[in-house]
VEXVEX-632964 format. One record per residue (C-alpha): x, y, z. Coordinates in steps of 0.5 Angstrom, whole numbers. Each point is the difference from the previous one (the first is absolute). Example, Ala and Ser with C-alpha at 12.3 -4.5 7.8 and 13.67 -1.06 7.14 Angstrom:
<atoms>
<x: 25 | y: -9 | z: 16>
<x: 2 | y: 7 | z: -2>
</atoms>
This chain:
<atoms>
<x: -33 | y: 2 | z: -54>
<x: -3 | y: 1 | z: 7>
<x: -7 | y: 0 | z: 2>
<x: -5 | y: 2 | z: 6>
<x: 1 | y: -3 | z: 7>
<x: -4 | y: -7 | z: -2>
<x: -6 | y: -3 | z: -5>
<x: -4 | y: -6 | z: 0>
<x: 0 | y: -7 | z: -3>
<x: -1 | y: 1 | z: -7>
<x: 2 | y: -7 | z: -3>
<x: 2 | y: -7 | z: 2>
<x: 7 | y: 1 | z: -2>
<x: 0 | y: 7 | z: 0>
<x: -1 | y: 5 | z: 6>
<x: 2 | y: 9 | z: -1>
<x: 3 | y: 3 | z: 5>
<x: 5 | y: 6 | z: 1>
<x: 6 | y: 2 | z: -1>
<x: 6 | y: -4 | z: 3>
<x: 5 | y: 3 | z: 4>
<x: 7 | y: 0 | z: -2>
<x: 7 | y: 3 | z: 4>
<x: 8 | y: 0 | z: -1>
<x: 6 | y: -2 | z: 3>
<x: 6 | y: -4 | z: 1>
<x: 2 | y: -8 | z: 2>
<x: 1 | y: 0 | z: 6>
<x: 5 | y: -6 | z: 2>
<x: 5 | y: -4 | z: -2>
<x: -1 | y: -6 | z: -5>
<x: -3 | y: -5 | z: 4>
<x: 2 | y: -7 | z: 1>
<x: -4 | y: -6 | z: -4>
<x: -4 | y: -3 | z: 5>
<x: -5 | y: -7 | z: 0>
<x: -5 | y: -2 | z: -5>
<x: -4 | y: -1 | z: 7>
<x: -3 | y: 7 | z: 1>
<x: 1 | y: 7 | z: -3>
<x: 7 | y: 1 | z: -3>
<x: 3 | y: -1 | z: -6>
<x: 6 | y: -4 | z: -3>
<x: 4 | y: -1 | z: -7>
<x: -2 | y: -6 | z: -5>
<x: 7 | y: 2 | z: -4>
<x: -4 | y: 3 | z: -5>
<x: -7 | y: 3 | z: 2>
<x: -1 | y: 5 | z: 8>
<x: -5 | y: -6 | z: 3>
<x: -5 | y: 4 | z: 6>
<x: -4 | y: -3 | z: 4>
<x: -5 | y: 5 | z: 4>
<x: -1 | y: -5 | z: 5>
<x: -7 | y: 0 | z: -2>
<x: -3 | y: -5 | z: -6>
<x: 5 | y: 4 | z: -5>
<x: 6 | y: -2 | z: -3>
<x: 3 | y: 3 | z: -6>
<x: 5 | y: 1 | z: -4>
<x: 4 | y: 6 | z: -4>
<x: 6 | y: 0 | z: -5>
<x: 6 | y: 2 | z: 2>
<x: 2 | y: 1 | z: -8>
<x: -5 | y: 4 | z: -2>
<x: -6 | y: 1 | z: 7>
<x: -5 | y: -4 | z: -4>
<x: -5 | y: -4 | z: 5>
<x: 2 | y: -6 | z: -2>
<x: -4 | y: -5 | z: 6>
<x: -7 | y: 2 | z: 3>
<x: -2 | y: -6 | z: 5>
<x: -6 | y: 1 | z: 4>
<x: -2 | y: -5 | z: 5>
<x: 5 | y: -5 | z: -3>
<x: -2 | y: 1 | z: -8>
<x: 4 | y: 4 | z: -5>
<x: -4 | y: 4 | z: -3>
<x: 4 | y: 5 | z: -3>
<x: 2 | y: -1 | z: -8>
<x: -4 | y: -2 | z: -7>
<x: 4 | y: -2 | z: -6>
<x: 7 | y: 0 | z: 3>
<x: 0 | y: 8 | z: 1>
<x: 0 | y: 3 | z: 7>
<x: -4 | y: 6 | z: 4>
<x: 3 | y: 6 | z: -2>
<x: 1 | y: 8 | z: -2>
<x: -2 | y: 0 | z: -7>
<x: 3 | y: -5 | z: -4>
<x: 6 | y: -2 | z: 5>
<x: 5 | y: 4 | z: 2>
<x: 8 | y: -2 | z: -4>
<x: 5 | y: -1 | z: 6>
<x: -1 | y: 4 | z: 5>
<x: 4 | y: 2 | z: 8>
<x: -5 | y: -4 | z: 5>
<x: 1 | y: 1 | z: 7>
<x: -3 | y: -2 | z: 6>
<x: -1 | y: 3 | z: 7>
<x: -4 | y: -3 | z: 7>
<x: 0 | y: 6 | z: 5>
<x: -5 | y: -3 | z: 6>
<x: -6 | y: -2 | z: -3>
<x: 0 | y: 2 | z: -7>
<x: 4 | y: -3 | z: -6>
<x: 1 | y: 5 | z: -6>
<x: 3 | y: -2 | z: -6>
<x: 3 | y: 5 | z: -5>
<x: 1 | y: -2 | z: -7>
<x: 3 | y: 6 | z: -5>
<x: 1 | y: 0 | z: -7>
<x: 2 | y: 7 | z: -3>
<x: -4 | y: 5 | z: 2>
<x: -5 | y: -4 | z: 2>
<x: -1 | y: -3 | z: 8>
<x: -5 | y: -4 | z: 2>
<x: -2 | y: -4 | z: 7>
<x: -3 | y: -6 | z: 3>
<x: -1 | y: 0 | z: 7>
<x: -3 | y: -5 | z: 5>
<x: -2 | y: 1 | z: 7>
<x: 0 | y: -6 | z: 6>
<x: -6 | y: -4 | z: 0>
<x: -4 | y: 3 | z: -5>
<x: -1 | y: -3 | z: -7>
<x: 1 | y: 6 | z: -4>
<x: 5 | y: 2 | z: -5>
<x: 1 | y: 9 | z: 0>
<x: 3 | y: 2 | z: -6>
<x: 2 | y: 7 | z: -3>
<x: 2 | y: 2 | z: -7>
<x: 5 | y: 7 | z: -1>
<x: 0 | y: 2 | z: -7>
<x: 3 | y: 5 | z: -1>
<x: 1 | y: 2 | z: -8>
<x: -2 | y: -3 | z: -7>
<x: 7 | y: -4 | z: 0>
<x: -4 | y: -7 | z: 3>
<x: -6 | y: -2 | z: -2>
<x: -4 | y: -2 | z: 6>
<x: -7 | y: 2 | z: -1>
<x: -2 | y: -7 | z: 4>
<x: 1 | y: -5 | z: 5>
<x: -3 | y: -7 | z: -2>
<x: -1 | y: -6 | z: 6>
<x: 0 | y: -6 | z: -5>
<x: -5 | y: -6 | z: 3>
<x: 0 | y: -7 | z: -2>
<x: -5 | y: -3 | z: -4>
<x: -6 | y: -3 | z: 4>
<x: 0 | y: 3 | z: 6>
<x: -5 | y: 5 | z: 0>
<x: -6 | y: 0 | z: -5>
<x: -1 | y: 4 | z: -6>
<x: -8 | y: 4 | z: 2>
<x: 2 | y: 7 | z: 1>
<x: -3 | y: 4 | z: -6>
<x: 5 | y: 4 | z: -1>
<x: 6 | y: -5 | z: 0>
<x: 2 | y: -5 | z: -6>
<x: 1 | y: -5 | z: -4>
<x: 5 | y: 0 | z: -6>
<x: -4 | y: -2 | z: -6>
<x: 3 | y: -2 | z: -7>
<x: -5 | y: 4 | z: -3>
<x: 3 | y: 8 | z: 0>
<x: -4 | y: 5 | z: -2>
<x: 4 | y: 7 | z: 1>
<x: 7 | y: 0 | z: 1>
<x: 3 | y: -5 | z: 3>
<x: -3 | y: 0 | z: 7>
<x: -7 | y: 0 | z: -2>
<x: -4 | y: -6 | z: 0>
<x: -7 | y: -3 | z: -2>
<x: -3 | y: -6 | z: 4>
<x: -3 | y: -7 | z: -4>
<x: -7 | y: 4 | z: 3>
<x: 1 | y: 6 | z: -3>
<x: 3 | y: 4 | z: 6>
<x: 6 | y: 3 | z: 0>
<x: 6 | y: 1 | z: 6>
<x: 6 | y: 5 | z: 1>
<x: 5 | y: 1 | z: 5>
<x: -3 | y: 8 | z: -2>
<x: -7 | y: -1 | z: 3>
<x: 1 | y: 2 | z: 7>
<x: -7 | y: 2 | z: 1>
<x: 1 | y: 3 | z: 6>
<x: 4 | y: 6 | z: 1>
<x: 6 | y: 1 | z: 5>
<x: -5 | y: 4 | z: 5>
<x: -4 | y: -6 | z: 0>
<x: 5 | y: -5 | z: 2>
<x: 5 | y: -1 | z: 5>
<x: 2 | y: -7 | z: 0>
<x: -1 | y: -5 | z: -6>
<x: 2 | y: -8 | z: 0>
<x: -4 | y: -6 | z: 1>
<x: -2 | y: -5 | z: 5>
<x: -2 | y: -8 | z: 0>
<x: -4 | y: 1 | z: 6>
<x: 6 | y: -2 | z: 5>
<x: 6 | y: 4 | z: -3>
<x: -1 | y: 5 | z: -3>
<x: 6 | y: 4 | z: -4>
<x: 0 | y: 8 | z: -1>
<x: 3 | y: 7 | z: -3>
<x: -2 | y: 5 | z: 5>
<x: 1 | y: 7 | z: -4>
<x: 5 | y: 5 | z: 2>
<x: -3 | y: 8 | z: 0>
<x: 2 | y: 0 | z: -7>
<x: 3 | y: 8 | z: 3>
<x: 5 | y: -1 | z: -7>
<x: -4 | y: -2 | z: -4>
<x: -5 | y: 3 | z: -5>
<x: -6 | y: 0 | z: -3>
<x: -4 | y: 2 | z: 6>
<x: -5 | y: -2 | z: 5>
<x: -4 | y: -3 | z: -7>
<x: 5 | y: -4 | z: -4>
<x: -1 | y: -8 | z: -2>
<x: 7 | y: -4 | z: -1>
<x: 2 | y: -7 | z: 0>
<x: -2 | y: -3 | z: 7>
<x: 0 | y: -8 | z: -1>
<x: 1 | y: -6 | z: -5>
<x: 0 | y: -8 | z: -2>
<x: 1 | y: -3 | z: -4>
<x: 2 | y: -8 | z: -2>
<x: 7 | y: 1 | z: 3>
<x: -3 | y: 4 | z: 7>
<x: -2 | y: 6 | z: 2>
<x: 3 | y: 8 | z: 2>
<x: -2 | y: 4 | z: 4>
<x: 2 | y: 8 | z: -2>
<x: 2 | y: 6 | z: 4>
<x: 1 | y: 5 | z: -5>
<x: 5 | y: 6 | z: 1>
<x: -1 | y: 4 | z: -6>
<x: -5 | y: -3 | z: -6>
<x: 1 | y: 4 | z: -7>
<x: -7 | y: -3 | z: -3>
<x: -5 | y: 6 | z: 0>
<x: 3 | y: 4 | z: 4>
<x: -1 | y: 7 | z: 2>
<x: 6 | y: 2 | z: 4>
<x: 8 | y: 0 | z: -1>
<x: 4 | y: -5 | z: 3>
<x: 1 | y: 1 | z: 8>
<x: 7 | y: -2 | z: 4>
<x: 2 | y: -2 | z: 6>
<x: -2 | y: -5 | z: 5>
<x: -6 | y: -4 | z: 0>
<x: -2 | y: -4 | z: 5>
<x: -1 | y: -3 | z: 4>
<x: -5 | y: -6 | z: -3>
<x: -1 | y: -6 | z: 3>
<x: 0 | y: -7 | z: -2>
<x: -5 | y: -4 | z: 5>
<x: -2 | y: -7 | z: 2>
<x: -5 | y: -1 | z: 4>
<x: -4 | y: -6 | z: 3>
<x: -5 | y: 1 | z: -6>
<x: -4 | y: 7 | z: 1>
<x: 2 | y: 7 | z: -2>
<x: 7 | y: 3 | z: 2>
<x: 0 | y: 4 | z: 8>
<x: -2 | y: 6 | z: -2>
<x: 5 | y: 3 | z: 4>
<x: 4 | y: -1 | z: -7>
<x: -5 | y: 4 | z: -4>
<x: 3 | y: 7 | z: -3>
<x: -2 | y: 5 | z: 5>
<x: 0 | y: -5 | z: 5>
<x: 6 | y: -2 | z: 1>
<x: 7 | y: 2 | z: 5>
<x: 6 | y: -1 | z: -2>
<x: 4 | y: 2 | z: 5>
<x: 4 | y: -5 | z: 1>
<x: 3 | y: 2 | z: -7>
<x: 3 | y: 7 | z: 3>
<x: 6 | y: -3 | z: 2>
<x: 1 | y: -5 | z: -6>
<x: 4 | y: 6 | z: -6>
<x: -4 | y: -2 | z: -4>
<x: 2 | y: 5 | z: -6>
<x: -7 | y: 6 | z: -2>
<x: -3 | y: -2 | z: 7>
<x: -4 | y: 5 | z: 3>
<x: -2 | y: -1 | z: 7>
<x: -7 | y: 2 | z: 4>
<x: 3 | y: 5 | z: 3>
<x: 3 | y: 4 | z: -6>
<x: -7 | y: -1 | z: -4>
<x: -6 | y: 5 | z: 1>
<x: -9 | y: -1 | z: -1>
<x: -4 | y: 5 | z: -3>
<x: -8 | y: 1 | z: 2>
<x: -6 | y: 3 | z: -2>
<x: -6 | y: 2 | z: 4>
<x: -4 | y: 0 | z: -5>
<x: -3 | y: 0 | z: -8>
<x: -5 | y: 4 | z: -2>
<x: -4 | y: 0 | z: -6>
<x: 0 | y: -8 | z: -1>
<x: -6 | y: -4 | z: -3>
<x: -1 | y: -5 | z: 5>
<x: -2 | y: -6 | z: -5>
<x: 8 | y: -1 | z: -2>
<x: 6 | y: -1 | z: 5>
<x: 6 | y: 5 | z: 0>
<x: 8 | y: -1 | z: 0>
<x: 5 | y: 5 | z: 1>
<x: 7 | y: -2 | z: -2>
<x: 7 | y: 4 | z: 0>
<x: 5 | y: 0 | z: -5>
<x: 6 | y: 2 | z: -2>
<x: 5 | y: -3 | z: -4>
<x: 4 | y: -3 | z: 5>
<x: -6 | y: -4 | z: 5>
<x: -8 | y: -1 | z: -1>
<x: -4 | y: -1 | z: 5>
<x: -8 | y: 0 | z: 0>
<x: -6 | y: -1 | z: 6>
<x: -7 | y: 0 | z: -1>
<x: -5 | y: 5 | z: 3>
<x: -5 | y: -1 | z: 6>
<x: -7 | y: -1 | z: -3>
<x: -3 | y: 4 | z: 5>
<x: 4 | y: 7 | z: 0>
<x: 6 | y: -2 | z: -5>
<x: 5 | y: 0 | z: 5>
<x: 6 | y: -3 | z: -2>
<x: 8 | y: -1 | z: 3>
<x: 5 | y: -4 | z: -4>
<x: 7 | y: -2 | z: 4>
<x: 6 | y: -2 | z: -1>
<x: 2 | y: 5 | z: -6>
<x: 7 | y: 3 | z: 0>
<x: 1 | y: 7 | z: 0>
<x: -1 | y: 4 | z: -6>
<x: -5 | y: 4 | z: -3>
<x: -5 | y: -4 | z: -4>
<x: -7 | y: 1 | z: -4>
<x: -5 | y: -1 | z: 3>
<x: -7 | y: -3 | z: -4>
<x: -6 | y: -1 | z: 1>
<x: -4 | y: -6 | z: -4>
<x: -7 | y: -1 | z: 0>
<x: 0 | y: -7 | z: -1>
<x: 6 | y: 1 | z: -6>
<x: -1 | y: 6 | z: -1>
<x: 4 | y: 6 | z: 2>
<x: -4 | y: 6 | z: 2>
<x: 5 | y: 3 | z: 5>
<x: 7 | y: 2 | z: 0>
<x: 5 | y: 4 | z: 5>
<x: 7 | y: 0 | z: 2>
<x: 2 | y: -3 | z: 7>
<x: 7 | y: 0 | z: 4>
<x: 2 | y: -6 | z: 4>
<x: 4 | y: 0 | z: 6>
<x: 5 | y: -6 | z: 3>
<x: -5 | y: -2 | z: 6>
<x: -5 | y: 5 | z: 0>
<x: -7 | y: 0 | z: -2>
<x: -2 | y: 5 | z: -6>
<x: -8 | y: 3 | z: 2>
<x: -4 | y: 2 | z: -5>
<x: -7 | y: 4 | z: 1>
<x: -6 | y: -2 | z: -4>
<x: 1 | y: -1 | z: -8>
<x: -5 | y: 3 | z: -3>
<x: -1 | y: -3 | z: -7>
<x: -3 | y: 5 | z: -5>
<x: -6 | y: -2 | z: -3>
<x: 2 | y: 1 | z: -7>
<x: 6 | y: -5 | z: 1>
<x: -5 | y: -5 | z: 0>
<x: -3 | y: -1 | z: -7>
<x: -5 | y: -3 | z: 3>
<x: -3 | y: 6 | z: 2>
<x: -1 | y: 2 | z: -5>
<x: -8 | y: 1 | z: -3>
<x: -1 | y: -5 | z: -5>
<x: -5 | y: -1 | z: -6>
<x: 2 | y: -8 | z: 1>
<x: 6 | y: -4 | z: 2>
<x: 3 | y: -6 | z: -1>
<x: 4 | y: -4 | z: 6>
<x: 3 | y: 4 | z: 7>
<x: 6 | y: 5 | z: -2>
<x: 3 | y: -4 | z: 6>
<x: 7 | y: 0 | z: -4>
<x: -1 | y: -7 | z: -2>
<x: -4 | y: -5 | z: -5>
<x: -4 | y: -4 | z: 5>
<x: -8 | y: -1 | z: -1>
<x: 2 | y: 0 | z: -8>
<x: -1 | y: -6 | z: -4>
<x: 5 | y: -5 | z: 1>
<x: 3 | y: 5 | z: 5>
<x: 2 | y: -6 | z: 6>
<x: 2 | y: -5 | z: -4>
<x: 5 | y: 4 | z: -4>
<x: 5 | y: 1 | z: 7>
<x: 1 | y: -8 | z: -1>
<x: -1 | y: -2 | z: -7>
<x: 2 | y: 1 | z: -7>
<x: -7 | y: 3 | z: -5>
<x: 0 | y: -5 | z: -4>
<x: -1 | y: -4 | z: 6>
<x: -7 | y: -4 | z: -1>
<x: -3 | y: 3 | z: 5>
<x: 0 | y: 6 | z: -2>
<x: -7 | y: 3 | z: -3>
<x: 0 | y: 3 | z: -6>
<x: 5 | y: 7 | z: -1>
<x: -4 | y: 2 | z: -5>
<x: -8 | y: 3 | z: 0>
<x: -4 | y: 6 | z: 1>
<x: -2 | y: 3 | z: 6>
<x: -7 | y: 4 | z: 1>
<x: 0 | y: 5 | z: 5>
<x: -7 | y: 0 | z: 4>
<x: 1 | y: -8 | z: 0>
<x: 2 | y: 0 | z: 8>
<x: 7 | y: -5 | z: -4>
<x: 3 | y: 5 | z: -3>
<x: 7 | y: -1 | z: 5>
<x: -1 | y: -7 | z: 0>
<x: -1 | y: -2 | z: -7>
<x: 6 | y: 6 | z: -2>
<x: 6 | y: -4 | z: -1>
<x: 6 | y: 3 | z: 4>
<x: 5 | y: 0 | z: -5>
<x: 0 | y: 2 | z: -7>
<x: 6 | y: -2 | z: -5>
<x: -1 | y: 2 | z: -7>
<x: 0 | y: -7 | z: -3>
<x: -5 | y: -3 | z: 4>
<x: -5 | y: 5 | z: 2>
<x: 1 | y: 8 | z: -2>
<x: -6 | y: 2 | z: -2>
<x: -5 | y: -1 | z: 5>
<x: -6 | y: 4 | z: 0>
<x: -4 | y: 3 | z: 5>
<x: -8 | y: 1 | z: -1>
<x: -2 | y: 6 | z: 4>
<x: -5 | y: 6 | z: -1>
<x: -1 | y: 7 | z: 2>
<x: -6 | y: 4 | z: 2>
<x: -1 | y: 6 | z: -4>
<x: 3 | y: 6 | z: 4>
<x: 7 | y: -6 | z: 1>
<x: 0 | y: -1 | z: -8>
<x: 1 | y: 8 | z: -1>
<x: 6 | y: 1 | z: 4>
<x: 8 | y: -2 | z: 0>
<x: 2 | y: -5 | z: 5>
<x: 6 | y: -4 | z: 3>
<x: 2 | y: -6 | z: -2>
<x: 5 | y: -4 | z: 5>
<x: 3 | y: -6 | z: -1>
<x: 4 | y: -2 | z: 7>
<x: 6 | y: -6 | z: -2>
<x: 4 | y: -3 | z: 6>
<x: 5 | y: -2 | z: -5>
<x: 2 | y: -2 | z: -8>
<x: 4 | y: -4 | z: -4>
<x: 4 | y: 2 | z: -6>
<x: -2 | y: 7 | z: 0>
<x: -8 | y: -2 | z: 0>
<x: -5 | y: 6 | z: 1>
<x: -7 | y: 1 | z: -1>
<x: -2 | y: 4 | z: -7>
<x: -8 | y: 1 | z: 0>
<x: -5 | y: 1 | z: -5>
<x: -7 | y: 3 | z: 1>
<x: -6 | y: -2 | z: -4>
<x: 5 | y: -2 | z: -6>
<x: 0 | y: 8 | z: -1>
<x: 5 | y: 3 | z: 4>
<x: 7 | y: -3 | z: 2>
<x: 5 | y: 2 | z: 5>
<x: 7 | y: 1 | z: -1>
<x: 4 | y: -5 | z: 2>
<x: 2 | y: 2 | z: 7>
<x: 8 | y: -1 | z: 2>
<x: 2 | y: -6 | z: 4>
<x: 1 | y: 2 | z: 7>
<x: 7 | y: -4 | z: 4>
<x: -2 | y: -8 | z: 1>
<x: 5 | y: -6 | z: 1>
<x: 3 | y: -3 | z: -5>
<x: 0 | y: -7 | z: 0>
<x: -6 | y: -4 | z: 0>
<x: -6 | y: 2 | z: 5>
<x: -7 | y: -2 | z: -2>
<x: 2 | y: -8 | z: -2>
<x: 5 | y: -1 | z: 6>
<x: -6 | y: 1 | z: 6>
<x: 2 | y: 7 | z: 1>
<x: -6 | y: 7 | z: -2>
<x: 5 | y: 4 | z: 5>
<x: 4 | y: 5 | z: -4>
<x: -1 | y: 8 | z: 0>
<x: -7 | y: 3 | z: 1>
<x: -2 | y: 5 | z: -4>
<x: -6 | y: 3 | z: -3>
<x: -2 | y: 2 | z: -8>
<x: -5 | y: 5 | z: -1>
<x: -4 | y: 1 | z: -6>
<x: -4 | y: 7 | z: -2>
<x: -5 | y: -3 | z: -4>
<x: -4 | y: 6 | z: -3>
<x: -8 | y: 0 | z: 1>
<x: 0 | y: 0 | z: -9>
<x: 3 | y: -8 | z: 2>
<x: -7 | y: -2 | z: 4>
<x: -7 | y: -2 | z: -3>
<x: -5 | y: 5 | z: -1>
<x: -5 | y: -6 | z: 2>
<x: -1 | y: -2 | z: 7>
<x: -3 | y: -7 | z: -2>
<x: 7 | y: -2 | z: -4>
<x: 6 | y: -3 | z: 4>
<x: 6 | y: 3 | z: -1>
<x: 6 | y: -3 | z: -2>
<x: 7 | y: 1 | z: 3>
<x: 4 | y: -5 | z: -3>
<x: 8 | y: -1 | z: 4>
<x: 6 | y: -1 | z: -4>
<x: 6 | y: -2 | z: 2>
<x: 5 | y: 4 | z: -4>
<x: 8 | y: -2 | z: 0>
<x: 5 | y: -2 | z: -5>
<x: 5 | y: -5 | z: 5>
<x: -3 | y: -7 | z: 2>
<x: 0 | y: -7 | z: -4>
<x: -7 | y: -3 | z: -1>
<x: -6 | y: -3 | z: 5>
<x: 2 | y: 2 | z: 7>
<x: 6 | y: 2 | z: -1>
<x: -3 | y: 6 | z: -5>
<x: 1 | y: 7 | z: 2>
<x: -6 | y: 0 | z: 7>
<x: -1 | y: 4 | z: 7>
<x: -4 | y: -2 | z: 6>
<x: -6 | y: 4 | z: 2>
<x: -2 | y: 3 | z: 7>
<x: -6 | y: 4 | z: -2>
<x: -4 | y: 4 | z: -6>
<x: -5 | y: 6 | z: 1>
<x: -3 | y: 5 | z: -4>
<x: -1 | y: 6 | z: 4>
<x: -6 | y: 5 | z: 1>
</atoms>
């Protein structure tokens, strides 16, 4: 995944930036000689490849099976919780690990089956660059974890946890003795939102910085595992392919590089960042899927007409092999995302989560792909549309509804959700607020909304529409007006299968039920409120949250 050129400070640990550069090549040089300890190098203790960067960091990696097995910043180990070391996925079995020093960079390689990864360490720097070729199914590496020791960093991240003996869904879902619940699932932020992810004590601080995610999937709106703690220790993610909530098929090929950075407490340099960083000096290195610079292309736009302004815009590229995504000047829509390999890509448009836009675009190894102005047709946008009333921003997402912001990084049963159940009246300036942005049909299906028609709307037919972000167990809306008139259940439109509204995650397929109502529905009475009452229909789910249930972008009842 890629990004515009550069963008502000977000987070105290987490910063979005652009797509980061990548290139390939091939080893240049012989094996080199072990050198000292005293300065950059790299030697062998008999069981593990030791480099020294010749800065504060000296780490370690398996010669059986490439795990990292030692982290020493600054003389303290910090790698390893509960006996397990950093690794792909679970670990690696044996492994073909082999080592190579050409000038100043240092690769080790580790291959198992097909699957290939690397480290590599540059002098004086405190950084350890990896890159993860998956090829296929045939090995499971979905992740890279860097496993810290207990006690180092404190656990005050609102998106990290801590295991818990009270389970509440699953196995990975926990309840605190307050009432607040954890998972590794809540990310809230998405990976647009974050370059970096670690913690810091103030004098160190310990970092993974995300690679472009160019094989991943998801998109630019995707939530996955960031970090955890636990009694034992810590992790830090980078994830290569999440199948939770998920909207895409899995990519292959090599992801990286990501890096794992100390630093003297502050955020990592931002030349590390995705779209920020220059690689280079991995030209040359044969590291297996390597696209260099040179071989890779940009694709820019003067211009997107036809915005609302109230709302931020991203346009992303996909196709299945790579996926890239920068955001749109506020100003003119103006937009360039580099690094992207060549190939011909969708390109979408969103206003905020929403698509609105789409077109093909082809790039080229070391050329830039211009596009004149994009005009977004004005129908395209479901906000446009003339509304009798509307409840939230067709904005592709469930923002502004009630309990909508917590959901990203906590459990519905979490105590402090409000209520998911209530009525809402429209007229009272709370209709969005006090609609809850999910509906499961065991916990809240039913929910009425109060509204009156003057005479001459009460004589007519209208639209309906029901926008959804995403559904679990095949949930979707089912309506019933003034207890006369019902709507046929609709069909239930391609969502992911897995768990999505309980996991931190309203991003699914977007997708839009309309509804003719016909004017024999309304009252007569223009005194009276109406009652549209929202069922979730669907036989699939269990019970309580995990009961058929959908996420809400915005409802309407057109002119």
């Amino acid at each position: 995944m890629s990004g515009s050129d550069s963008h502000p400070v977000r987070r105290r640990a987490f910063v979005l930036s652009a797509a980061a550069a990548a290139g390939t090549a091939a080893l240049a040089g012989p094996l080199a000689s072990p050198a000292s300890a005293a300065g950059f190098g790299w030697s062998d203790d008999g069981s593990n490849y030791v480099v020294d960067t010749g800065a504060s960091l000296v780490f370690k990696v398996s010669k059986t099976n490439g795990d990292l097995t030692s982290l020493v910043y600054r003389g303290t180990e910090y790698q390893g919780y509960d006996g397990k070391n950093s690794h792909i996925e679970s670990g690696l079995g044996t492994s073909t690990v082999t080592i190579a020093q050409s000038g100043s960079t240092i690769l080790i390689s580790v291959t198992y089956g097909t699957l290939k990864h690397y480290y590599a360490a540059r002098s004086g720097e405190n950084n350890v660059y990896l890159w993860t070729n998956k090829a296929d199914t045939s090995v499971s590496a979905t992740r890279y974890i860097v496993r810290v020791k207990k006690g180092l960093f404190l656990n005050d991240e609102p998106d990290s946890y801590t295991y818990t003996s009270s389970t509440i869904e699953a196995s990975d879902v926990f309840a605190k003795s307050d009432g607040q619940t954890r998972s590794k699932h809540y990310a809230k932020v998405r990976v647009l939102d974050y370059d970096h992810i670690g913690w810091s004590t103030g004098s160190v601080g310990l970092w993974i910085v995300r690679s472009n995610h160019e094989k991943a999937s998801g998109g630019p709106f995707y939530r996955s595992l960031l970090r955890h703690q636990s009694a034992d220790g810590g992790g830090l993610y980078e994830i290569l392919y999440y199948g939770e909530n998920q909207t895409e098929a899995q990519r292959f090929g090599l992801q990286g590089p990501y890096v794992i950075a100390f630093t003297d407490g502050g955020a990592p340099s931002s030349s590390l960042y995705p779209g920020t960083l220059t690689t280079s000096w991995a030209d040359s290195l044969g590291i297996s899927g390597y696209v260099s610079a040179s071989g890779r292309g940009r694709v820019a736009g003067v211009g997107i007409s036809g915005r609302n302004t109230a709302y931020p815009y991203t346009v992303g590229l996909a196709n299945s092999a790579a996926q890239y995504w920068g955001s749109a000047r506020a100003s003119d829509g103006y937009f360039s995302i580099g690094g992207a390999l060549p190939g011909t890509y969708t390109l979408t448009v969103y206003k905020g989560e929403l698509a609105v836009y789409s077109t093909q675009v082809t790039v080229s190894a070391g050329g830039t792909t211009t596009l004149n102005t994009i005009a977004i047709p004005s129908s395209n946008d479901p906000g446009n549309a003339s509304a009798i009333w509307r409840i939230g921003d067709w904005n592709g997402t469930p923002g502004g509804f009630k309990n909508a912001d917590l959901m990203t990084y906590a459990h519905p049963s979490d105590v402090r959700a409000a209520s998911w159940t209530g009525n809402v009246v429209i007229g009272s300036g709370t209709e969005t607020s006090a609609f809850p942005c999910y509906l499961w049909k065991d916990v809240n299906s039913g929910i009425i909304v109060h509204f009156r028609l003057t005479a001459a709307q009460a004589a007519a037919a209208h639209t309906l529409r029901i926008g959804v972000t995403t559904a679990y167990a095949n949930g979707r809306p089912q309506i019933v007006v003034n207890d006369t008139w019902t709507s046929a259940v609709p069909s239930p439109p391609t969502q992911p299968s897995t768990r999505s509204l309980t996991v931190g995650s309203y991003r699914g397929n977007n997708y839009t039920f309309t509804y003719s109502v016909p004017a024999s529905a309304w009252l007569t009475d223009t005194s009276a409120y109406n009652q549209l009452k929202i069922y979730v229909a669907s036989g699939s789910g269990t019970s309580s949250f995990l009961s058929a249930g959908t996420s809400i972008d915005a409802i309407d009842l057109l002119a």
